[in-house]
C-alpha positions as CSV (number, residue, x, y, z in Angstrom):
1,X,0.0,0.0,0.0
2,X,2.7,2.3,0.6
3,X,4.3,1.5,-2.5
4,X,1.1,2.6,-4.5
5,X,1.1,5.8,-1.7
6,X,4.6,6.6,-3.2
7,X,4.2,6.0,-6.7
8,X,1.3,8.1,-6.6
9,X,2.7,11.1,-4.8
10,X,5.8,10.9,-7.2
11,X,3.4,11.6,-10.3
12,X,1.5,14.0,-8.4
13,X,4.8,16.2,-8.0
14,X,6.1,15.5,-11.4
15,X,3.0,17.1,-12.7
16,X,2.7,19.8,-10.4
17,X,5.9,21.0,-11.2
18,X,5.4,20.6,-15.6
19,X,2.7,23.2,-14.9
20,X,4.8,25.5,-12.7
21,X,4.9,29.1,-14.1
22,X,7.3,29.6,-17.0
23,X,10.5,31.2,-17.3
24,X,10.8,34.6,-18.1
25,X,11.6,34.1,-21.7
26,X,8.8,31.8,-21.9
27,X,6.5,34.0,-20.6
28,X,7.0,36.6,-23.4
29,X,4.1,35.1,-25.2
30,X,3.1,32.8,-23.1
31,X,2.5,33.7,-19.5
32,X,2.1,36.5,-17.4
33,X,3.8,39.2,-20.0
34,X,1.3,38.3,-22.7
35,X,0.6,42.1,-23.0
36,X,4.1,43.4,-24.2
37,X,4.1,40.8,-26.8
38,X,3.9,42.0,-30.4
39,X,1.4,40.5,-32.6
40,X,2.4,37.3,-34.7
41,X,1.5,38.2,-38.3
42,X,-0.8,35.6,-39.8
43,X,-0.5,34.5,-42.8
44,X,-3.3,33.4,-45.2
45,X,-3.3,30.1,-46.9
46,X,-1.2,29.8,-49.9
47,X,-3.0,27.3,-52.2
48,X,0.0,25.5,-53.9
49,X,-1.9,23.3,-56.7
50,X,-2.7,25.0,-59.8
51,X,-6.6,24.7,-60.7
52,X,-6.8,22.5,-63.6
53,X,-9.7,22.2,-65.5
54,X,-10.2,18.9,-67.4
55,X,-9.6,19.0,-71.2
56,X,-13.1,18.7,-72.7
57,X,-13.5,15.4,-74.8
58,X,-12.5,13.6,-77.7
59,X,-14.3,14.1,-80.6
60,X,-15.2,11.6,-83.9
61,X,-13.8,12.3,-87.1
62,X,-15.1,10.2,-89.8
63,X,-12.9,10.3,-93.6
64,X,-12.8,8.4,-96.3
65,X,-9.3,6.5,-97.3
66,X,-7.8,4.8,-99.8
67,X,-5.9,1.7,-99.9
68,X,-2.5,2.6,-101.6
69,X,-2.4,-1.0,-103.2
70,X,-5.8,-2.1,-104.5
71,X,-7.6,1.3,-104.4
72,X,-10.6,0.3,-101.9
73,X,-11.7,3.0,-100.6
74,X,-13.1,2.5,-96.4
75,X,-14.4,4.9,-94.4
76,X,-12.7,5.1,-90.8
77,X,-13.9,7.3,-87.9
78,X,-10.9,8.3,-85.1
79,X,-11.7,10.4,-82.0
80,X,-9.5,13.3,-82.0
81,X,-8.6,16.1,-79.7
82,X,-11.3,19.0,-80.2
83,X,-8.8,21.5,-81.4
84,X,-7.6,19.0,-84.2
85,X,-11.5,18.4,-85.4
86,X,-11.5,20.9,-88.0
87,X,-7.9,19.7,-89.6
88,X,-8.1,17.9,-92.7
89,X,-6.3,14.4,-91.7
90,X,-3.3,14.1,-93.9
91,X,-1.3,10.6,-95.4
92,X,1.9,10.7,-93.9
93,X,3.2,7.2,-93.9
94,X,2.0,4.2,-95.2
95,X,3.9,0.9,-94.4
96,X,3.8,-3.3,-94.8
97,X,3.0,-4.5,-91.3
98,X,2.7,-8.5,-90.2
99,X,0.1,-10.7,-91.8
100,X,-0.4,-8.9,-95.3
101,X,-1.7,-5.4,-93.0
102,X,-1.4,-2.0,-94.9
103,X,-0.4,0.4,-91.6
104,X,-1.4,4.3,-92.7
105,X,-0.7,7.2,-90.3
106,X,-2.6,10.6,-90.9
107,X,-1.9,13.8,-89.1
108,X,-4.6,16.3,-88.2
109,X,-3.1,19.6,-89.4
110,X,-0.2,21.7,-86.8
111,X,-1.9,20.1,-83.5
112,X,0.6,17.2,-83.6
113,X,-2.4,14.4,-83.4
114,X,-1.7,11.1,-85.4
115,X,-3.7,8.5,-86.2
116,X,-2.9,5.0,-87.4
117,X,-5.4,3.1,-89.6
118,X,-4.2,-0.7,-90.3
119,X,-6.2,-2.4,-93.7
120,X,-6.2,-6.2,-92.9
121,X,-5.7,-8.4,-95.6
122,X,-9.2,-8.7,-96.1
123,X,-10.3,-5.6,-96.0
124,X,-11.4,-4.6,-92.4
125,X,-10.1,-1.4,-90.9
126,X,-9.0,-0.7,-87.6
127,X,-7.7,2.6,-86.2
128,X,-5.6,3.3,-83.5
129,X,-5.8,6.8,-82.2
């Protein structure tokens, strides 16, 4: 019982004396010389993250094509940025791939937007935007 007496009393003093008054340099702004203090400028919030508004969505572009080797002519549609709509799409490569595959890339105009149309070998169309 005295042990618990003891051990009791010991953290009653150890807290008594972490709420003792404060030095005088603590007391500045603190304690008991709060009134001579000068005011701590505030500062408002700084918002660090840009505001970003989301680009507004793609949109279809349907053209008609021509297959460099038979002449078929397909119609393919390709969703394209909004700014790149109005852009005639142009033939800028046109290459073998595996499997027979005609591979055609077309840029929209000076918004550097390319689109690949492959032409299976029998005849099906597939765009990759």
């Amino acid at each position: 019982m005295n042990t618990l007496r003891g051990l009791i009393t010991g953290c009653m003093a150890v807290a008594m004396l972490s709420f003792a008054a404060p030095s005088e340099a603590e007391a500045g702004c603190f304690g008991f010389l709060g009134r001579y203090c000068a005011p701590v400028d505030c500062c408002e919030p700084v918002c660090c993250e840009p505001i970003c508004c989301e680009p507004p969505p793609p949109v279809a572009v349907t053209w008609c094509i021509e297959d460099p080797c038979t002449g078929c002519s397909y119609e393919v549609t390709a969703c394209v940025p909004p700014c790149c709509a109005e852009a005639a799409p142009a033939l800028v490569c046109c290459r073998l791939g595996v499997f027979g595959r005609k591979i055609l890339t077309f840029s929209f105009g000076d918004c550097d937007y390319t689109a690949d149309v492959v032409i299976t070998a029998h005849g099906r169309t597939i765009v990759r935007d």
